[in-house]
N, C-alpha and C positions, 0 to 999 in steps of 0.2 A: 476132674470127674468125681463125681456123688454118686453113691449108691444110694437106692432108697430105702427106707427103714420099714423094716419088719421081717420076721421069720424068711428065709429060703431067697426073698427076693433079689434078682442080680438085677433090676431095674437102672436105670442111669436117668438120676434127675439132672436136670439142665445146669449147666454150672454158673453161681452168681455173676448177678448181672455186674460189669465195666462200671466204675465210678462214674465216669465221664457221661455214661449213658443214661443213669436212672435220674431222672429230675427228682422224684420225688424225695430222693437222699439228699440229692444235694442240696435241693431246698431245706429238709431238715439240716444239715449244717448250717445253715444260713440261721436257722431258727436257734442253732444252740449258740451262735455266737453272741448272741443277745445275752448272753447268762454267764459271772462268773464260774468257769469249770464246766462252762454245757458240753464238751463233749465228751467230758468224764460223763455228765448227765445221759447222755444217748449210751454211751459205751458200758458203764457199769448199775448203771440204777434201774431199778425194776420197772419191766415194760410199760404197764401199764400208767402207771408214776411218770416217768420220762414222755409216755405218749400223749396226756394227760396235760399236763405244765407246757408241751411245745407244740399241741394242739396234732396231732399226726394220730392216727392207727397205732397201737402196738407191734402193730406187723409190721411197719414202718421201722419201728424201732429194731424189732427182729432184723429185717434184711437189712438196716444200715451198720450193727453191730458184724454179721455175716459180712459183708465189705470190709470194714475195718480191722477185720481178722486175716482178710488176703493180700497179703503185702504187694502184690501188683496194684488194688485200690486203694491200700489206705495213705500212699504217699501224697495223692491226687484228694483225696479227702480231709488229712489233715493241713495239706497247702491250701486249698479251699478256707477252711475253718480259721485259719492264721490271719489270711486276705483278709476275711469279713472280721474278724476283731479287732484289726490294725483301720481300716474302714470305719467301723462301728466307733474308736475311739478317739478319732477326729470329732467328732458332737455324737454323741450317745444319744443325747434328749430328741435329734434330728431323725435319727435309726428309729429312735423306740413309736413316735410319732407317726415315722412312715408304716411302722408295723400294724402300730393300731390300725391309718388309715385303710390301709388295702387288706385287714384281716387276716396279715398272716400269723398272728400268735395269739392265743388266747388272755384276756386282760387277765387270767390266772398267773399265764407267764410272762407279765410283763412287768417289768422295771418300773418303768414310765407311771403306769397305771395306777399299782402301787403306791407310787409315792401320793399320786393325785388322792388316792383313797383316803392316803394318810394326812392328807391336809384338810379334809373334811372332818376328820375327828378329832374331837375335840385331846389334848395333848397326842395326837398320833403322832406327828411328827419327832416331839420326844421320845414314842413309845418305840419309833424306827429305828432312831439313833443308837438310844439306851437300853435298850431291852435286850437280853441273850438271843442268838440268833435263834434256839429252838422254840423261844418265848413268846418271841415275832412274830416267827410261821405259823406258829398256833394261833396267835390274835388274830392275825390278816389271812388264815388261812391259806397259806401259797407253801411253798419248798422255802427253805432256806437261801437256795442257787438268788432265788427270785428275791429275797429281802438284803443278799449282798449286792447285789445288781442296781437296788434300792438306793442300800449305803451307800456305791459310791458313786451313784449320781449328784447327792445329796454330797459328797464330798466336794464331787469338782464344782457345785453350785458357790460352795462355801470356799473354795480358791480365786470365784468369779470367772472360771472357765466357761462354764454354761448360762446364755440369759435363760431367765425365767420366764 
């Protein structure tokens, strides 16, 4: 139980919603797994930032940080998160593809997209490989999370993990 804020109030706001229950959280996991470190991304980076790069509301972000803080949710959230990265890392390029196609993440936060950007410009794809990650995000204008995400798809390309 919550009280609710402000002066004198003994109000009882509802108490956060069950992991299991909210889709729209767990669909944002599902979003952060797309990113190295996304749910460091959801859990400590700034709402609007985080809301932003994984296409959600900041309120979104709010109440799935709120989850993530109450240990009856966050075992069920970060098991969630584990699933879709272990999933995602069987073919990434596969993940990132189906995200474009059904819109779930904005080609701001996309890996995938990314890289496609990057092969239209003229040395980008040097610029992706070689360039400080703060360097990147600036040129390609995205987060950092999104130009490692970049890197190493670009990695497993060059192991012949991923066709092209």
């Amino acid at each position: 139980m919550r009280l609710a804020a402000g002066a004198g109030s003994r109000r009882e706001e509802p108490p956060v919603a069950a992991a299991d229950s909210d889709s729209d959280i767990r669909d944002l996991v599902q979003r952060a797994a797309c990113l190295p470190y996304g749910l460091s991304l959801v859990e400590f980076g700034l709402p609007a930032c985080a809301g932003e790069i994984l296409g959600v509301p900041a309120e979104t972000i709010a109440r799935a940080r709120a989850a993530l803080a109450d240990s009856s949710s966050r075992a069920a959230l970060v098991a969630e998160y584990e699933s879709a990265v272990r999933h995602r890392a069987q073919d990434p390029e596969a993940s990132c593809r189906w995200c474009i196609q059904e819109r779930r993440m904005p080609a701001s936060g996309c890996p995938l997209a990314l890289l496609q950007e990057a092969e239209t410009r003229p040395s980008g794809l040097d610029e992706l490989r070689s360039a400080s990650l703060e360097a990147a995000a600036v040129s390609f204008r995205v987060h950092p999370f999104v130009i490692l995400g970049a890197r190493e798809l670009l990695a497993r390309r060059g192991r012949g993990t991923d066709a092209r």
